[in-house]
PyMOL commands that place a pseudoatom at each C-alpha (Angstrom):
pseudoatom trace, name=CA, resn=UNK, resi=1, chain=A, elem=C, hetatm=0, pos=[138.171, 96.459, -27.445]
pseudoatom trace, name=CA, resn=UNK, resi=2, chain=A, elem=C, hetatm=0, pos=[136.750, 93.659, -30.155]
pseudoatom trace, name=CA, resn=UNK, resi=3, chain=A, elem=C, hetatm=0, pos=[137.790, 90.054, -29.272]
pseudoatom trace, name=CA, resn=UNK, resi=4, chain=A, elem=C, hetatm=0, pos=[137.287, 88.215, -32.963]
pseudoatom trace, name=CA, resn=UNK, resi=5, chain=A, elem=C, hetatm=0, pos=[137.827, 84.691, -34.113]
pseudoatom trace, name=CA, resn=UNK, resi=6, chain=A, elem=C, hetatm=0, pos=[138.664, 86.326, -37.337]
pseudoatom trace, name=CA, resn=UNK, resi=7, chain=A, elem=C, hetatm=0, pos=[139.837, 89.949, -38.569]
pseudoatom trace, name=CA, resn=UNK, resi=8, chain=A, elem=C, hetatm=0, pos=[138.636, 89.798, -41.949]
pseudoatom trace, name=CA, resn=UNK, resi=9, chain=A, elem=C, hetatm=0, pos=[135.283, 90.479, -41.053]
pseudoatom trace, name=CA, resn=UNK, resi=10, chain=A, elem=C, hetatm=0, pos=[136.150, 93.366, -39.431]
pseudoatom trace, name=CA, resn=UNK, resi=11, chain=A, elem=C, hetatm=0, pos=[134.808, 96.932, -41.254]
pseudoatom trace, name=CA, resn=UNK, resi=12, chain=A, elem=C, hetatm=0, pos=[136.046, 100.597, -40.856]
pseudoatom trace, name=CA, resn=UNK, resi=13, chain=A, elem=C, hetatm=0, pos=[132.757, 101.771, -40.630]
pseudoatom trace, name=CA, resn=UNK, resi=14, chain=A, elem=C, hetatm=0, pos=[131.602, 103.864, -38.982]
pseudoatom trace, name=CA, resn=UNK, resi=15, chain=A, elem=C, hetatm=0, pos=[135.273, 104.254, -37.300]
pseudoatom trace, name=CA, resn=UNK, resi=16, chain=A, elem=C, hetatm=0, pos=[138.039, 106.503, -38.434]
pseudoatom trace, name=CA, resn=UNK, resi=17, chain=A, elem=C, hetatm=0, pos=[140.849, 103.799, -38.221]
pseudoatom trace, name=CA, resn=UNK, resi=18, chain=A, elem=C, hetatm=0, pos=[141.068, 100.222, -37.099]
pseudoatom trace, name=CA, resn=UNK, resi=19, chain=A, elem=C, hetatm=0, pos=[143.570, 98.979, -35.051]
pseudoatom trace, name=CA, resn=UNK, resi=20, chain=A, elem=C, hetatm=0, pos=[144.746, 95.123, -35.077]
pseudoatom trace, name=CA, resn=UNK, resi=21, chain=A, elem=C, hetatm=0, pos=[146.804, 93.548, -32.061]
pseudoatom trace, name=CA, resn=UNK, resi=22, chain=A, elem=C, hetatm=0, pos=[149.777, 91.534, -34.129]
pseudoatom trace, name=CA, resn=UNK, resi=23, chain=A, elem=C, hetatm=0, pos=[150.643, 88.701, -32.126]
pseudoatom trace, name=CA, resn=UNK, resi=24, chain=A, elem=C, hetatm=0, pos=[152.421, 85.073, -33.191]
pseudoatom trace, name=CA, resn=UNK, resi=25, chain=A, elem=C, hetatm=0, pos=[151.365, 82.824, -30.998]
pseudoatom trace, name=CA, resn=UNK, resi=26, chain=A, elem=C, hetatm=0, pos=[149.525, 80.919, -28.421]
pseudoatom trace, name=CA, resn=UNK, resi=27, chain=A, elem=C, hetatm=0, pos=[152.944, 81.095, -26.139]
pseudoatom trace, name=CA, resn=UNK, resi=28, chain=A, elem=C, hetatm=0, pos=[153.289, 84.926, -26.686]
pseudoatom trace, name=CA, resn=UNK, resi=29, chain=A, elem=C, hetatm=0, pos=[150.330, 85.911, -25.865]
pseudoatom trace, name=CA, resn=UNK, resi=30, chain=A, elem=C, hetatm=0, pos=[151.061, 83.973, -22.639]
pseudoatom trace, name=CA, resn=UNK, resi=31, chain=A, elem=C, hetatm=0, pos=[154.055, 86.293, -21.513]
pseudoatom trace, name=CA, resn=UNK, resi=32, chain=A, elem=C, hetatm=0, pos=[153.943, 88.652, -18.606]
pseudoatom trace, name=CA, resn=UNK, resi=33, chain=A, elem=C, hetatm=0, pos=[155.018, 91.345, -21.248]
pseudoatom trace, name=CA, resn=UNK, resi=34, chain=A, elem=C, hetatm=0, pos=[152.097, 90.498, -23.267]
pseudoatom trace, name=CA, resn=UNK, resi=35, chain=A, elem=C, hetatm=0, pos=[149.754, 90.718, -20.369]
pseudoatom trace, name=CA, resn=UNK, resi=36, chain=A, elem=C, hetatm=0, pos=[150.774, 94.059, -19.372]
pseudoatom trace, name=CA, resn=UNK, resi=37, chain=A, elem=C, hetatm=0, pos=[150.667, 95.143, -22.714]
pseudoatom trace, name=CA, resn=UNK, resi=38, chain=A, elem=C, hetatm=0, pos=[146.907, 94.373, -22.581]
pseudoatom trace, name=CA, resn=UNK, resi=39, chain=A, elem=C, hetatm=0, pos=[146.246, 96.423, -19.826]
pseudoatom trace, name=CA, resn=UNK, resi=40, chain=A, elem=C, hetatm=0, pos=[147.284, 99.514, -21.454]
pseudoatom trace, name=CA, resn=UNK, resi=41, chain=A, elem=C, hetatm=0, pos=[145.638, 98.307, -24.887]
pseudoatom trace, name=CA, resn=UNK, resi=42, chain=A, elem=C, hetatm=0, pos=[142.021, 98.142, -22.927]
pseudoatom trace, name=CA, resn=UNK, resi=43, chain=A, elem=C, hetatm=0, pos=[143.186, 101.867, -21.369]
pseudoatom trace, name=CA, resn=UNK, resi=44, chain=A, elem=C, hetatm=0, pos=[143.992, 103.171, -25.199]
pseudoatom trace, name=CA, resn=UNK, resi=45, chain=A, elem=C, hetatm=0, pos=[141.046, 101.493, -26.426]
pseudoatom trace, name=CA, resn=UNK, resi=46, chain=A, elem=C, hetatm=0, pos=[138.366, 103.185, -23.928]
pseudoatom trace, name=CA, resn=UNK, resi=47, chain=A, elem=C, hetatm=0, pos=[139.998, 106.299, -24.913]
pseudoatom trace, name=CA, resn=UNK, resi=48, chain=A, elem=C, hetatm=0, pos=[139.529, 106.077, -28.584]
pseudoatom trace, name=CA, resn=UNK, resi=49, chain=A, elem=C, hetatm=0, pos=[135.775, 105.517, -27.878]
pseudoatom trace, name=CA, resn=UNK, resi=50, chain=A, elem=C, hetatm=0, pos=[133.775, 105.590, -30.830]
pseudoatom trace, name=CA, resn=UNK, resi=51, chain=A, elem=C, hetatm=0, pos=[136.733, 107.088, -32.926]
pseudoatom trace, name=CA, resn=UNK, resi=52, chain=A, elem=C, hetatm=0, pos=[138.161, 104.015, -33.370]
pseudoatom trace, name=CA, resn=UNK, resi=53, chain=A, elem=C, hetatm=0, pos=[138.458, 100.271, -32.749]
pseudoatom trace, name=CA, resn=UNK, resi=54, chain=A, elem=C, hetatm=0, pos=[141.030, 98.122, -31.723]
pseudoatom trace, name=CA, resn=UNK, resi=55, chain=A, elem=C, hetatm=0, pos=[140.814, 94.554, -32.046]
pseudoatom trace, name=CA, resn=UNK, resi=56, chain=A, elem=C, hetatm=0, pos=[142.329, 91.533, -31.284]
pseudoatom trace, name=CA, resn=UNK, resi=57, chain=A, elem=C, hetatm=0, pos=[142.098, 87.749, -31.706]
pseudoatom trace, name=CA, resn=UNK, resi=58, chain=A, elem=C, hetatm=0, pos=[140.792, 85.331, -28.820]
pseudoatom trace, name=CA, resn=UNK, resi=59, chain=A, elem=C, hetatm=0, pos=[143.140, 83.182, -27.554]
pseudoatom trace, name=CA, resn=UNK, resi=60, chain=A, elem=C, hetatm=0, pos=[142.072, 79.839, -29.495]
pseudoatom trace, name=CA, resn=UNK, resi=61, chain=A, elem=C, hetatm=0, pos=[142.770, 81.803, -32.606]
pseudoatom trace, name=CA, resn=UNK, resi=62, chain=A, elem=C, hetatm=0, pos=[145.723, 83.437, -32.366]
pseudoatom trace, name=CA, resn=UNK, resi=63, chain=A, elem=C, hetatm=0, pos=[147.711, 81.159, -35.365]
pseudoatom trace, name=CA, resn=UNK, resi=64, chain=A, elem=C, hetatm=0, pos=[145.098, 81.835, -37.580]
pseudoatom trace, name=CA, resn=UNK, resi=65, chain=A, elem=C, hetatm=0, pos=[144.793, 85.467, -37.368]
pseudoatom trace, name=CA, resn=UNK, resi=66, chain=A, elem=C, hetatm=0, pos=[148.408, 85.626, -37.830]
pseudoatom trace, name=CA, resn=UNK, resi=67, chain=A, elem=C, hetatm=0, pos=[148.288, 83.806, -41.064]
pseudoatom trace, name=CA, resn=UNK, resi=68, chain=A, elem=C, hetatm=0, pos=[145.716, 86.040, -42.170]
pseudoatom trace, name=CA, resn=UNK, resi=69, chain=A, elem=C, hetatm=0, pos=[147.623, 89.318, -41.781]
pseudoatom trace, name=CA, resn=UNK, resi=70, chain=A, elem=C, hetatm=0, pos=[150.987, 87.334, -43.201]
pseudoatom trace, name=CA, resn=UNK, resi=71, chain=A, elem=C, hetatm=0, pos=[148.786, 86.268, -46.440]
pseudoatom trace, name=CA, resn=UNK, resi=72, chain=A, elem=C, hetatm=0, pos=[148.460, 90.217, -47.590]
pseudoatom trace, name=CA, resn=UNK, resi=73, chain=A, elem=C, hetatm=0, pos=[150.898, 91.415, -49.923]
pseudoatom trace, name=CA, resn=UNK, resi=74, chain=A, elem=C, hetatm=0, pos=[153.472, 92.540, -48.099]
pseudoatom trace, name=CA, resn=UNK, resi=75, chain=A, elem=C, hetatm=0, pos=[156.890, 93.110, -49.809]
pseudoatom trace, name=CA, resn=UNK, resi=76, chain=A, elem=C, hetatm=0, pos=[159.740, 90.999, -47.713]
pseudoatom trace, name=CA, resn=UNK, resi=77, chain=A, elem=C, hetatm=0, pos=[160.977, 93.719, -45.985]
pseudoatom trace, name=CA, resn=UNK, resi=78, chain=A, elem=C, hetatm=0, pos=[157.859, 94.859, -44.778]
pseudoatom trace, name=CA, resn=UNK, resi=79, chain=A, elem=C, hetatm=0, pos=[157.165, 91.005, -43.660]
pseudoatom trace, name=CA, resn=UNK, resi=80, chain=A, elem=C, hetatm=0, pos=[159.863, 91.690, -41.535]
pseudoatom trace, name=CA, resn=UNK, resi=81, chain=A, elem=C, hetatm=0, pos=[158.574, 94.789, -39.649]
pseudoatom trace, name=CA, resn=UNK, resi=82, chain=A, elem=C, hetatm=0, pos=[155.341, 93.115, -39.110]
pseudoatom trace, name=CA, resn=UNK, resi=83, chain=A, elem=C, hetatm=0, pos=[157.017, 89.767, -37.453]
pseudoatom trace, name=CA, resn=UNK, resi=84, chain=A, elem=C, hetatm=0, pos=[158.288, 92.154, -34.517]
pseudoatom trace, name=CA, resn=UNK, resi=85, chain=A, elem=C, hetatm=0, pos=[155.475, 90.941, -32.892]
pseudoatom trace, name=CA, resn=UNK, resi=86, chain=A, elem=C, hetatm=0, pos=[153.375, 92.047, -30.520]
pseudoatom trace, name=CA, resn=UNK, resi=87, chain=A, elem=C, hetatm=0, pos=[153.083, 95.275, -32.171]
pseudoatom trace, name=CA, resn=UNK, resi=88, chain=A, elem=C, hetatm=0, pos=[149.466, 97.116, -33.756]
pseudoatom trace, name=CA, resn=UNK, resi=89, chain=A, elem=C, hetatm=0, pos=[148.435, 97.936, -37.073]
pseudoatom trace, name=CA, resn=UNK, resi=90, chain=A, elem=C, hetatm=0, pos=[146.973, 100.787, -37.830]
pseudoatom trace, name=CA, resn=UNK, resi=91, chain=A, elem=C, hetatm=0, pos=[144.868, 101.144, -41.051]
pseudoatom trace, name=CA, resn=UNK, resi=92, chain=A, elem=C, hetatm=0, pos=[141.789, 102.922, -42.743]
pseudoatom trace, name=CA, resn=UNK, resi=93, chain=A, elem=C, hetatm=0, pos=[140.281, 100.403, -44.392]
pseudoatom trace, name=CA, resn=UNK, resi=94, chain=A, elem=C, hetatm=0, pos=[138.363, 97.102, -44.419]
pseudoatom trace, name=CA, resn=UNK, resi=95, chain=A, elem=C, hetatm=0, pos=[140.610, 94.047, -43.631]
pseudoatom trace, name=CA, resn=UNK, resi=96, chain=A, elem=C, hetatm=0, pos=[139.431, 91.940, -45.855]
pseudoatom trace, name=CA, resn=UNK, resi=97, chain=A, elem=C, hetatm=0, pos=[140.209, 94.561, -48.463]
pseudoatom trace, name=CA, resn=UNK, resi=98, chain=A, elem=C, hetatm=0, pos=[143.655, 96.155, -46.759]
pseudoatom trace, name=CA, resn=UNK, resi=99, chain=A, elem=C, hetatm=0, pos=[146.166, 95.882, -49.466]
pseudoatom trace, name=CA, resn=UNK, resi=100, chain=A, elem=C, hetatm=0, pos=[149.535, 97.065, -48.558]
pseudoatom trace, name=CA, resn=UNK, resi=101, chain=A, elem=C, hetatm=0, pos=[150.577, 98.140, -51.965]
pseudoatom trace, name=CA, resn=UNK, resi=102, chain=A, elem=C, hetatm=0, pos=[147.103, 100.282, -52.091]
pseudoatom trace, name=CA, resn=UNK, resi=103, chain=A, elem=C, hetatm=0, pos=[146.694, 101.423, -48.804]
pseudoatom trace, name=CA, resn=UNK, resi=104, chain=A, elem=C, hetatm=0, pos=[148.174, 103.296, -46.163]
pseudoatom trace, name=CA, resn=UNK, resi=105, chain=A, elem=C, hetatm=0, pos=[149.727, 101.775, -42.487]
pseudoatom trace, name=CA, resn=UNK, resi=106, chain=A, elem=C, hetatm=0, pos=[151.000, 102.081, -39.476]
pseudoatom trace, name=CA, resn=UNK, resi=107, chain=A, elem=C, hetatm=0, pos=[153.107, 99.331, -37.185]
pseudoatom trace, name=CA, resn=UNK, resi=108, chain=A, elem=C, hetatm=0, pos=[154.187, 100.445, -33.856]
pseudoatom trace, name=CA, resn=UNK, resi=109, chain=A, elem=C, hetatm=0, pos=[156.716, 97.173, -32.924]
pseudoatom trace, name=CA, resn=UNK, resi=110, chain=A, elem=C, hetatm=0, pos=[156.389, 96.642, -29.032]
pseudoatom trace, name=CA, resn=UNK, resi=111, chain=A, elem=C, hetatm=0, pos=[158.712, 93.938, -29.858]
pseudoatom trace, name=CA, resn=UNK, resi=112, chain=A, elem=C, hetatm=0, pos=[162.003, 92.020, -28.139]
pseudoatom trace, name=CA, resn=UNK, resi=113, chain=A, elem=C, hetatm=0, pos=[163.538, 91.816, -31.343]
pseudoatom trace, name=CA, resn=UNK, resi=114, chain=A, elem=C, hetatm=0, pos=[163.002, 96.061, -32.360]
pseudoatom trace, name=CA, resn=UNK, resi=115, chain=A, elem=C, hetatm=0, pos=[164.011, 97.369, -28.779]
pseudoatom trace, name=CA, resn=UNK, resi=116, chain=A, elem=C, hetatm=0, pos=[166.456, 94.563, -27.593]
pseudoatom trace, name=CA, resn=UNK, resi=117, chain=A, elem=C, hetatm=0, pos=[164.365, 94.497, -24.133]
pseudoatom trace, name=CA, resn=UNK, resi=118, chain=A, elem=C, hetatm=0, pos=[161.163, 95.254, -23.763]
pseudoatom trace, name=CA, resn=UNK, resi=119, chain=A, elem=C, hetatm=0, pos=[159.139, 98.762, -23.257]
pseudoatom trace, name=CA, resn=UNK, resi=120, chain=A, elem=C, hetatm=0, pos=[158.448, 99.829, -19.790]
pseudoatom trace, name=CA, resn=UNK, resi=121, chain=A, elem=C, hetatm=0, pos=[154.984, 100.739, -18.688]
pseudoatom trace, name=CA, resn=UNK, resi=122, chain=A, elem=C, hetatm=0, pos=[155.232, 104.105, -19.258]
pseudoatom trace, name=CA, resn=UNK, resi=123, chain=A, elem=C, hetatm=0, pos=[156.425, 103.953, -22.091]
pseudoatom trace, name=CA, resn=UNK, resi=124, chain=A, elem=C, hetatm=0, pos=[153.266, 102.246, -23.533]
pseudoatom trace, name=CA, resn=UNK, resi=125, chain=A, elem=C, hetatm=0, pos=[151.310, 104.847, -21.839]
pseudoatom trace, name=CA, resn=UNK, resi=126, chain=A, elem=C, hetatm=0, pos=[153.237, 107.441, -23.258]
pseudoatom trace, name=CA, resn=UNK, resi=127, chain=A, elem=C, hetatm=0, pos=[152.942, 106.251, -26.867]
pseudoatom trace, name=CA, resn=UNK, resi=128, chain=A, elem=C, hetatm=0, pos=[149.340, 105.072, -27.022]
pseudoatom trace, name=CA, resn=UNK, resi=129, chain=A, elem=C, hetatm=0, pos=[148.656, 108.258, -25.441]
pseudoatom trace, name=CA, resn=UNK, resi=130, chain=A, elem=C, hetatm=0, pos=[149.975, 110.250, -28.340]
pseudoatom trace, name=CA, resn=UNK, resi=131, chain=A, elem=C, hetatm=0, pos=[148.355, 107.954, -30.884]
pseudoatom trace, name=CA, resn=UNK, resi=132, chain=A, elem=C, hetatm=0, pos=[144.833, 108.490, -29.450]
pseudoatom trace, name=CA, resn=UNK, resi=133, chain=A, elem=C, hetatm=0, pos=[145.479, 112.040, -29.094]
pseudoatom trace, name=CA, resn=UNK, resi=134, chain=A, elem=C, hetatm=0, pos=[146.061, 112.161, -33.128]
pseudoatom trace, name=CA, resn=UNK, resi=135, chain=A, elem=C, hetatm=0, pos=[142.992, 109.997, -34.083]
pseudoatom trace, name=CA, resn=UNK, resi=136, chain=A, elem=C, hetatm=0, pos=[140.466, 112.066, -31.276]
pseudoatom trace, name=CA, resn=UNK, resi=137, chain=A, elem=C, hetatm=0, pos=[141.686, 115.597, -31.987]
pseudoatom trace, name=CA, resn=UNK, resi=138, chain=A, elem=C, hetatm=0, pos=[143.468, 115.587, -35.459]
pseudoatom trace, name=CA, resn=UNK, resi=139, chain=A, elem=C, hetatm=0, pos=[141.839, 118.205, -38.492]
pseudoatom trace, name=CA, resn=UNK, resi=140, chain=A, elem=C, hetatm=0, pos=[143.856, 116.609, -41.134]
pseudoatom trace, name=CA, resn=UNK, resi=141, chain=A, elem=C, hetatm=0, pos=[143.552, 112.289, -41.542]
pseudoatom trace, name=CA, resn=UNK, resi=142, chain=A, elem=C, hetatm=0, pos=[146.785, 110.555, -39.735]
pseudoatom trace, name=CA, resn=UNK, resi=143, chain=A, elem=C, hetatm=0, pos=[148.005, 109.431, -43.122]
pseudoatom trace, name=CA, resn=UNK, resi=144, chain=A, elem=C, hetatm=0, pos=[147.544, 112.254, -44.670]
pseudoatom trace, name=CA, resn=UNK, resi=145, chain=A, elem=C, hetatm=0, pos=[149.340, 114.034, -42.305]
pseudoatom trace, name=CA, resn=UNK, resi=146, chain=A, elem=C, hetatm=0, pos=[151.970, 111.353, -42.520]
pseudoatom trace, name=CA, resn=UNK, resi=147, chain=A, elem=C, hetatm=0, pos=[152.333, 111.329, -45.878]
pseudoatom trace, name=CA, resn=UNK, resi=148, chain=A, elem=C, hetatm=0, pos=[153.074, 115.265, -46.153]
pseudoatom trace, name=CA, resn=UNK, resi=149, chain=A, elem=C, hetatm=0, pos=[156.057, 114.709, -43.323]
pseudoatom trace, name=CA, resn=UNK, resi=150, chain=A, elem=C, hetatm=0, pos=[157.227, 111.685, -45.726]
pseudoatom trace, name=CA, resn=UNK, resi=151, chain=A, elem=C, hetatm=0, pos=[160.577, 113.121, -46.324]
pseudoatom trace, name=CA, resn=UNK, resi=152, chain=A, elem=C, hetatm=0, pos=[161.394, 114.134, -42.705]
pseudoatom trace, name=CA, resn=UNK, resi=153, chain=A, elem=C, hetatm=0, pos=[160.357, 110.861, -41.750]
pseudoatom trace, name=CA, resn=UNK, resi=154, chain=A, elem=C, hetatm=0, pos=[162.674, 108.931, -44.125]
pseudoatom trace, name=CA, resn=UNK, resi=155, chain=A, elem=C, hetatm=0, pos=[165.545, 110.777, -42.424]
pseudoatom trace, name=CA, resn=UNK, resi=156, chain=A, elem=C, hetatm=0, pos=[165.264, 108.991, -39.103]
pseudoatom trace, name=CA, resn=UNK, resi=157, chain=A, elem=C, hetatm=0, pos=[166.743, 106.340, -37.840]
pseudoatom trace, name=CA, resn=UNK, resi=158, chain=A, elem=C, hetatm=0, pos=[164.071, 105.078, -36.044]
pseudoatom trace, name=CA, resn=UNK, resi=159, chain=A, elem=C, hetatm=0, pos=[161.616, 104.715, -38.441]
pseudoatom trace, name=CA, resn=UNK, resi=160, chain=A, elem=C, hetatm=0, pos=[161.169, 102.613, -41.955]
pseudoatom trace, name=CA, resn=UNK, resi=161, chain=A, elem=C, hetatm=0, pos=[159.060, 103.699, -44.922]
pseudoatom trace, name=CA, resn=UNK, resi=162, chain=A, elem=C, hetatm=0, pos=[157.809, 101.814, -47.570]
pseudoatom trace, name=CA, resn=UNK, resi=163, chain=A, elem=C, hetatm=0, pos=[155.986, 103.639, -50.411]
pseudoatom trace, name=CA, resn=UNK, resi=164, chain=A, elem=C, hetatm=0, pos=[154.149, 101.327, -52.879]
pseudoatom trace, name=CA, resn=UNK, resi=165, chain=A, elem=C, hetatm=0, pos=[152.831, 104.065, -55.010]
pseudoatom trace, name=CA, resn=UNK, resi=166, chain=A, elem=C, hetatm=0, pos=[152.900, 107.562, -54.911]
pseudoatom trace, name=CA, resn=UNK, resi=167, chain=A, elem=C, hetatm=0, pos=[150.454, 108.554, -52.093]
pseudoatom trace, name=CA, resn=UNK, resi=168, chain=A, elem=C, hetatm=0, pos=[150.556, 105.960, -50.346]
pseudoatom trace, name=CA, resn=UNK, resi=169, chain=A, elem=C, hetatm=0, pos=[152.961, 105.318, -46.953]
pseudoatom trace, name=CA, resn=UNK, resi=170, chain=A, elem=C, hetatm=0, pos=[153.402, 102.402, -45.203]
pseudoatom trace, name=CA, resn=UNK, resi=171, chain=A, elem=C, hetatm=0, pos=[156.252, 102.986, -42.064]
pseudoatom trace, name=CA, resn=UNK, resi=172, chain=A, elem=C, hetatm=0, pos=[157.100, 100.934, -38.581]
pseudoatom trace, name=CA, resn=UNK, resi=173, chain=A, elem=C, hetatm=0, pos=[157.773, 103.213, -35.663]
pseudoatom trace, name=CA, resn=UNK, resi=174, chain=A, elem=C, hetatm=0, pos=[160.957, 102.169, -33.347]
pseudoatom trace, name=CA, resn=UNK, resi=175, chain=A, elem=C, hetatm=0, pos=[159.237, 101.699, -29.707]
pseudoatom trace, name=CA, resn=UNK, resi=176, chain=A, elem=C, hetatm=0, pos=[161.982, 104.130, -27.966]
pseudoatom trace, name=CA, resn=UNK, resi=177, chain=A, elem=C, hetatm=0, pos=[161.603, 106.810, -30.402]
pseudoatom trace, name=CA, resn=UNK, resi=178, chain=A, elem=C, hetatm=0, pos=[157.526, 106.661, -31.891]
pseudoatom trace, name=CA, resn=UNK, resi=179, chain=A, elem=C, hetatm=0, pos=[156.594, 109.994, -29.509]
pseudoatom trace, name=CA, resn=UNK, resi=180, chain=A, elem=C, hetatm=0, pos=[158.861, 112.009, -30.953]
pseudoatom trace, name=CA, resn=UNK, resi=181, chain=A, elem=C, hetatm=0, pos=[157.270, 110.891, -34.560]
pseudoatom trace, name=CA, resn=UNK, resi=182, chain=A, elem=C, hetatm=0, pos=[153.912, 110.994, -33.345]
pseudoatom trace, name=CA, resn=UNK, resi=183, chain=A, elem=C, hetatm=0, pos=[154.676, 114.420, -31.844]
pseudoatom trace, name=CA, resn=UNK, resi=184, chain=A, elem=C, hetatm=0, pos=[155.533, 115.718, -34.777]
pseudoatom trace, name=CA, resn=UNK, resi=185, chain=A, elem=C, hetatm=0, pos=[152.354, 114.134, -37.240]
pseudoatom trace, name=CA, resn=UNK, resi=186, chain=A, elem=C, hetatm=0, pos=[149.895, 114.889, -34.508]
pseudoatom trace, name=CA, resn=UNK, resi=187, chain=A, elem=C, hetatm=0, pos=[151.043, 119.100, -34.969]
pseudoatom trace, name=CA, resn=UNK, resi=188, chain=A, elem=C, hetatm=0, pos=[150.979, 118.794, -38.921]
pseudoatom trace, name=CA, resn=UNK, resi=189, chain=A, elem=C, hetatm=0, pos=[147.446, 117.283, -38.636]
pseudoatom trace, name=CA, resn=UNK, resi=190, chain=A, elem=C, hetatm=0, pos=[146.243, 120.355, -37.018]
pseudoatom trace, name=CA, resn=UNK, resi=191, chain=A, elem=C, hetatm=0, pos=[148.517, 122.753, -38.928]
pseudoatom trace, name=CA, resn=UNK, resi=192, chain=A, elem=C, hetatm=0, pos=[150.875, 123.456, -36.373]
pseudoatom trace, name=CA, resn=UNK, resi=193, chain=A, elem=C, hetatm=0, pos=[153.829, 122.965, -37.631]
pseudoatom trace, name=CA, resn=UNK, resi=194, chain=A, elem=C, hetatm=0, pos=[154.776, 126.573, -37.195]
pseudoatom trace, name=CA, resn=UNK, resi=195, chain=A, elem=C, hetatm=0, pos=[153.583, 126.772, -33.711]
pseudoatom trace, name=CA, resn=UNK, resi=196, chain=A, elem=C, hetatm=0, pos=[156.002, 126.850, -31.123]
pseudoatom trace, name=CA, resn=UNK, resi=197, chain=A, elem=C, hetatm=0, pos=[154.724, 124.179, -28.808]
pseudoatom trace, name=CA, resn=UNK, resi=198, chain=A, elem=C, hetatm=0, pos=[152.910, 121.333, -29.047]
pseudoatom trace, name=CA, resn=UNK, resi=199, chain=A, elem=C, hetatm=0, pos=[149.239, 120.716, -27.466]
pseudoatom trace, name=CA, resn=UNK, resi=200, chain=A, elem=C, hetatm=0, pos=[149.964, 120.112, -23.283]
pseudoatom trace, name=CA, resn=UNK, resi=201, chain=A, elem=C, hetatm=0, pos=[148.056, 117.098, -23.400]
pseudoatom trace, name=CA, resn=UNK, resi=202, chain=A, elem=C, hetatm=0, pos=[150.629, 115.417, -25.812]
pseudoatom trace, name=CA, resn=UNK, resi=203, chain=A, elem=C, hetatm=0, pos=[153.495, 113.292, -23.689]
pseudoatom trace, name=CA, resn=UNK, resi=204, chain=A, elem=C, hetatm=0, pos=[156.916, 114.210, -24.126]
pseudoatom trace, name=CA, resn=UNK, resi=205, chain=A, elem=C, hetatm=0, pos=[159.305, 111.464, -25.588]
pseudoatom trace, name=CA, resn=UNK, resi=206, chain=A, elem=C, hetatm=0, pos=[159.989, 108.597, -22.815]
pseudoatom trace, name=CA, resn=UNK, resi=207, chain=A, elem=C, hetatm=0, pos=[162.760, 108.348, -22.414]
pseudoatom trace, name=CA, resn=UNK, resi=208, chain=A, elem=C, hetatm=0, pos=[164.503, 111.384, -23.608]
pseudoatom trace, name=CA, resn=UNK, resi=209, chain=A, elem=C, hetatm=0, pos=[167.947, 109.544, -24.699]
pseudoatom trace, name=CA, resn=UNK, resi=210, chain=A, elem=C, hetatm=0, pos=[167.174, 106.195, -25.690]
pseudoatom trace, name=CA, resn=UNK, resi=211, chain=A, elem=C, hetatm=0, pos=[169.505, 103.818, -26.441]
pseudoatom trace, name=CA, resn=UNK, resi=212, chain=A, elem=C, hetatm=0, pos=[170.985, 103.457, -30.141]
pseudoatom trace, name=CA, resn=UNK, resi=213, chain=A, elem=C, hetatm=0, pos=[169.811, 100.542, -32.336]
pseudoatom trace, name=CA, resn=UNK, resi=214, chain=A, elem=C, hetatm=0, pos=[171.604, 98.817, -34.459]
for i in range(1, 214): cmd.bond("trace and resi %d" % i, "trace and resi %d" % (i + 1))
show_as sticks, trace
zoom trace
């Protein structure tokens, strides 16, 4: 895991993706929740290895980093997604050059305000899991892969798209229901999506009947 005073220097190579801890403040990041959460962040990150990195901001510098991922171009509705802090970003490129309207994302909300209570430890376990099991083992790129299940995942309810050009996906993943997405981009990455089971090292969806959100 990278500990930075800043994420704009932070480059994609030689990684496949980056990952960025999104996080409000100085009192957040002081939470119980948030220090559990970290736990299983430094568990997904040593399983990435050198597929990917995942950073976050030091303590000090929490405020600014913030300000630095609010100052992209995000539309408003998309600003709201990414305030359901904490939650990670997932994208393949540069930060200093990530452009929402030109690049593809990711934003898995661990957030109070998304869930209505917060994730239990498994169920971080279960979903960081998944989403190292896509970026170690996948054939096809994650976005790619995303992009061709674009239509099946604008159906759900537990997920949000947000297509700035053609080609090009942004989407936030409900908390309760992101396995069951994951799942299902993880077996079109390696051209399963014929194949009657999924690889045995992917976790099922925790828990099976979540609650629904309104």
């Amino acid at each position: 895991m990278h500990i930075t005073h800043s994420y704009i220097g932070t480059i994609k190579a030689p990684y496949r993706c980056l990952f960025f801890l999104l996080i409000e403040d100085y009192i957040e990041a002081q939470t119980q929740f948030t220090h559990e959460l970290d736990l299983h962040l430094e568990r997904f990150a040593r399983k990435l290895g050198d597929s990917s990195a995942l950073v976050r901001p030091f303590t000090g510098d929490i405020e600014t980093v913030w300000q630095h991922v609010l100052e992209k171009s995000w539309s408003a509705e998309e600003l709201n997604e990414i305030q359901n802090t904490p939650a990670l970003l997932m994208i393949d490129q540069d930060f200093k050059d990530f452009d929402p309207r030109k690049h593809p994302w990711l934003v898995i909300n661990f957030g109070r305000r998304v869930t209505g209570e917060h994730g239990g430890l498994l169920l971080f376990e279960h979903i960081l899991d998944n989403l190292a099991e896509i970026v170690l083992n996948a054939n096809e790129d994650f976005f790619t892969a995303a992009y061709n299940l674009k239509h099946e995942i604008k159906a759900t309810e537990f997920a949000k798209t947000f297509e700035a050009k053609p080609g090009i996906l942004g989407f936030s993943i409900n908390l309760f229901y992101a396995s069951s997405l994951l799942q299902k981009i993880y077996k079109r990455s390696l051209g399963m999506m014929s194949a009657p089971k999924a690889s045995p090292s992917f976790k099922a969806p925790y828990p099976p009947n979540p609650p629904r959100l309104e």
